[in-house]
C-alpha positions as a printed Julia matrix, in Angstrom:
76×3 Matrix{Float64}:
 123.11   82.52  106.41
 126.14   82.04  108.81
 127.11   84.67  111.08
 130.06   84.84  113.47
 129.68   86.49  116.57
 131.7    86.67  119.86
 129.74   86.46  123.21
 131.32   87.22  126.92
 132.68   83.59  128.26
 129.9    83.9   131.29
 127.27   83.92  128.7
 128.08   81.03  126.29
 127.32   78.39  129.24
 123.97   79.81  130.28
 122.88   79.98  126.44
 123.83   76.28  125.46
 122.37   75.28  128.77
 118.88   77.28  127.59
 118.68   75.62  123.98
 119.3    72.37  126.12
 116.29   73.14  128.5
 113.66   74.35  125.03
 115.6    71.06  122.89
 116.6    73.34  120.39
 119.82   73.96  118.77
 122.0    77.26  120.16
 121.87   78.82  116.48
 117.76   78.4   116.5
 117.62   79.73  119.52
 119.65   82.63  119.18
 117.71   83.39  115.94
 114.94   83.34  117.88
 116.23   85.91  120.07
 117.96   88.19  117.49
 114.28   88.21  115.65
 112.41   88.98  118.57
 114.73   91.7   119.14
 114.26   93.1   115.82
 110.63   93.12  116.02
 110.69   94.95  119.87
 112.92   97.75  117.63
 110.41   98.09  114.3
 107.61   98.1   117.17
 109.45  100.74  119.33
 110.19  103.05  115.59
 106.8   102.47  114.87
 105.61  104.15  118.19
 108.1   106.85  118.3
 106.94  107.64  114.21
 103.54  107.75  115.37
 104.1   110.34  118.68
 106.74  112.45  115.95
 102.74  112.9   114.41
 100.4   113.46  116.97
 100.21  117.54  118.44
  98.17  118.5   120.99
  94.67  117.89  120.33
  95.12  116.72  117.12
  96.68  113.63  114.8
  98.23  114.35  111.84
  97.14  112.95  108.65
  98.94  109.28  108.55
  98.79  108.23  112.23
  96.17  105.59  112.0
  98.21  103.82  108.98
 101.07  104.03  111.19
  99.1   102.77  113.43
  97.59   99.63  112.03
 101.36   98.91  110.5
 102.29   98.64  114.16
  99.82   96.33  114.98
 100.8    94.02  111.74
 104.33   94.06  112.39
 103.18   91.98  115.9
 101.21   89.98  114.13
 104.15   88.56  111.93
């Protein structure tokens, strides 16, 4: 998929010089960052769904499939 996006000017130097320094292309490495930011969000939903359940001294019905869907998502 192609994707246009518009970046500050002081940034665009400092990301081609990173792909240079991993040898990887700018788009594969701002997939790579775009991805990992998407995964840090489901993570961070996946925490904030599972606190939404818990009450004092007890865990709703749920939490530990929340739970373990957490712990898949940074798996993948």
């Amino acid at each position: 998929m192609r994707v246009t996006v518009h970046i500050p000017d002081d940034l665009g130097p400092k990301l081609k010089q990173a792909a240079r320094s991993e040898r990887t292309s700018v788009s594969a490495l701002t997939a790579k960052a775009v991805e990992e930011y998407l995964k840090k969000r489901r993570k961070k939903a996946a925490g904030n769904r599972l606190l939404a359940l818990i009450r004092p001294g007890a865990v709703a019905p749920g939490a530990l499939e929340d739970l373990e869907q957490g712990r898949a998502d940074d798996r993948a």
